[in-house]
C-alpha positions as a Markdown table, in Angstrom:
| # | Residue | x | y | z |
|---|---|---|---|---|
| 1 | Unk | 0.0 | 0.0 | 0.0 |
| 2 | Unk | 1.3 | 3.4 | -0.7 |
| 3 | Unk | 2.3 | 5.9 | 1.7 |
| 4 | Unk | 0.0 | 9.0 | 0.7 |
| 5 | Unk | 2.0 | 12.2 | 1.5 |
| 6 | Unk | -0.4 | 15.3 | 2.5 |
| 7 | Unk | 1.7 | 19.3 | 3.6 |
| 8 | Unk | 1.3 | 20.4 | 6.8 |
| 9 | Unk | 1.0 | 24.3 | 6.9 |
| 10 | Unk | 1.8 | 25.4 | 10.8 |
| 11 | Unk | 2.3 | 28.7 | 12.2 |
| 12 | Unk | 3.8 | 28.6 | 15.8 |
| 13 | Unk | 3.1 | 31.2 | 18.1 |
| 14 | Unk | 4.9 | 31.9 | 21.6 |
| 15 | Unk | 8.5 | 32.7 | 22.8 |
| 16 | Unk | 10.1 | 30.9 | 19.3 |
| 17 | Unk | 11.8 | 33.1 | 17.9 |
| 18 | Unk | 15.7 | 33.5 | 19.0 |
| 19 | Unk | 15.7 | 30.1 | 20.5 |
| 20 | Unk | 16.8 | 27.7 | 18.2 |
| 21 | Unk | 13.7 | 26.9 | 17.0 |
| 22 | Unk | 14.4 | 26.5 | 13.3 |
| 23 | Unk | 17.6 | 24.5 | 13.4 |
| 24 | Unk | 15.7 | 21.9 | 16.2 |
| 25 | Unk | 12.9 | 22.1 | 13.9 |
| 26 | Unk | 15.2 | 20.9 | 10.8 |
| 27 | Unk | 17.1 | 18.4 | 12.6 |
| 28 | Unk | 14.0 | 17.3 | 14.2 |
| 29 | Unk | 12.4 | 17.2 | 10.1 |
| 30 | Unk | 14.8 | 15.4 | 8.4 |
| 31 | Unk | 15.3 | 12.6 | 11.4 |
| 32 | Unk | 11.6 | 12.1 | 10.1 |
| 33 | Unk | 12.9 | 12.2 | 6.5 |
| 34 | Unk | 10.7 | 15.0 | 5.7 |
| 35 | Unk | 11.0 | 18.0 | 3.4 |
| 36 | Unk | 9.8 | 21.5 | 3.4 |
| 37 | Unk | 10.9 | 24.6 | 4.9 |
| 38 | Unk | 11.2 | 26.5 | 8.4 |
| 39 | Unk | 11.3 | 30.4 | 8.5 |
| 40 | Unk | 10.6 | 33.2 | 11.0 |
| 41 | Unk | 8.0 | 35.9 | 10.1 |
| 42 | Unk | 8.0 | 39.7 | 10.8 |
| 43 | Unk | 5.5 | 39.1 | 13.7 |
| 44 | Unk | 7.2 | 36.8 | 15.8 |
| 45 | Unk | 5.9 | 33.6 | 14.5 |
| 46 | Unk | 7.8 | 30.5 | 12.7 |
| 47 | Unk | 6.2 | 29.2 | 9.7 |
| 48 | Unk | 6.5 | 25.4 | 8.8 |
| 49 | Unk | 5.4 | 24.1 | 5.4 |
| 50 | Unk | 6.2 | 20.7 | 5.8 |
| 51 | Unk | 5.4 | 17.4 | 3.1 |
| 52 | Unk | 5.7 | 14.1 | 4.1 |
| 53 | Unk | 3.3 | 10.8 | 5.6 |
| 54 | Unk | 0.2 | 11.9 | 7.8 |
| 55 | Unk | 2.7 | 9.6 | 10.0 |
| 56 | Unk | 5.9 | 11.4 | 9.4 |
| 57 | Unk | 4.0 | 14.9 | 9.7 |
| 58 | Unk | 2.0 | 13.9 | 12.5 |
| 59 | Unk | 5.5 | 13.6 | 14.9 |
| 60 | Unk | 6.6 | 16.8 | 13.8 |
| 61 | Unk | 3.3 | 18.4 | 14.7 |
| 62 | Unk | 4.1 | 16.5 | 17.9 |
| 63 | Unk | 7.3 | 18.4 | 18.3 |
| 64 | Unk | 6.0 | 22.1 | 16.9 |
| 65 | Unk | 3.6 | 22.1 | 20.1 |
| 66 | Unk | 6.6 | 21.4 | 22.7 |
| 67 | Unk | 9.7 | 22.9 | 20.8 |
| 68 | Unk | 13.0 | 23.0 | 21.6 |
| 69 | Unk | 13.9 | 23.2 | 25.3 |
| 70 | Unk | 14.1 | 27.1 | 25.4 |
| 71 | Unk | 11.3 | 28.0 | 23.3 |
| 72 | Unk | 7.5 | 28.8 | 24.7 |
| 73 | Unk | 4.6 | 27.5 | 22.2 |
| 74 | Unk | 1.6 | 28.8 | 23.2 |
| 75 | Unk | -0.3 | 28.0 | 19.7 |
| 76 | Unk | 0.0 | 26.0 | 16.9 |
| 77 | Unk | -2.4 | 26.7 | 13.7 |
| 78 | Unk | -2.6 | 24.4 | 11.4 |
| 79 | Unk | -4.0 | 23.6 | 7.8 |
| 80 | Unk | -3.6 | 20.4 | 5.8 |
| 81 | Unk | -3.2 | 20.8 | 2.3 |
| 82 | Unk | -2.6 | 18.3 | -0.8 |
| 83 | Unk | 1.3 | 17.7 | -1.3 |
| 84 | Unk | 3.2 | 19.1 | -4.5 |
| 85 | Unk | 6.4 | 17.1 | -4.2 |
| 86 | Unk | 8.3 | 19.9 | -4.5 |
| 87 | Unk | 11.2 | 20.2 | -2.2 |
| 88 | Unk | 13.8 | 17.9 | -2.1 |
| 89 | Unk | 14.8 | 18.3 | 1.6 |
| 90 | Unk | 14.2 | 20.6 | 4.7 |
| 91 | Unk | 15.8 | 23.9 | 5.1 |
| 92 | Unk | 15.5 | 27.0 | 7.0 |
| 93 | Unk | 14.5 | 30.0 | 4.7 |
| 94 | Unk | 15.4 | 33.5 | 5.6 |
């Protein structure tokens, strides 16, 4: 059976930005072996746009809501959309 990839869309709210937030969010998306992109935004929010398994994007939603150790979440929004295929890995966009 095939492994139907869906994007995740997430924008994470809190004390996430100047924390490491990105590079844990990488790391923590390619140990998945997902692909995408991680990036802050003017208002103070990191942006996800992540493709991969409703598995594989599942345990990084798992992680978005916690963060890295000195990072605050306080919200995670969320949209599933259909996948594009068109990253070949996971970096952090300025």
């Amino acid at each position: 059976m095939a492994h139907i990839h869906q994007r995740l869309h997430a924008q994470v709210s809190g004390r996430v930005q100047g924390v490491n937030f990105r590079f844990y969010t990488r790391g923590t998306a390619r140990e998945i072996g997902i692909t995408g992109w991680v990036r802050n935004n003017s208002d103070g929010t990191v942006e996800v746009l992540a493709e991969g398994t409703q598995n594989q994007l599942q345990r990084l939603l798992q992680f978005l809501k916690i963060g890295p150790v000195s990072a605050s979440v306080s919200q995670v929004q969320i949209d599933w959309l259909p996948a594009t295929g068109e990253f070949a890995d996971f970096q952090i966009n300025q």
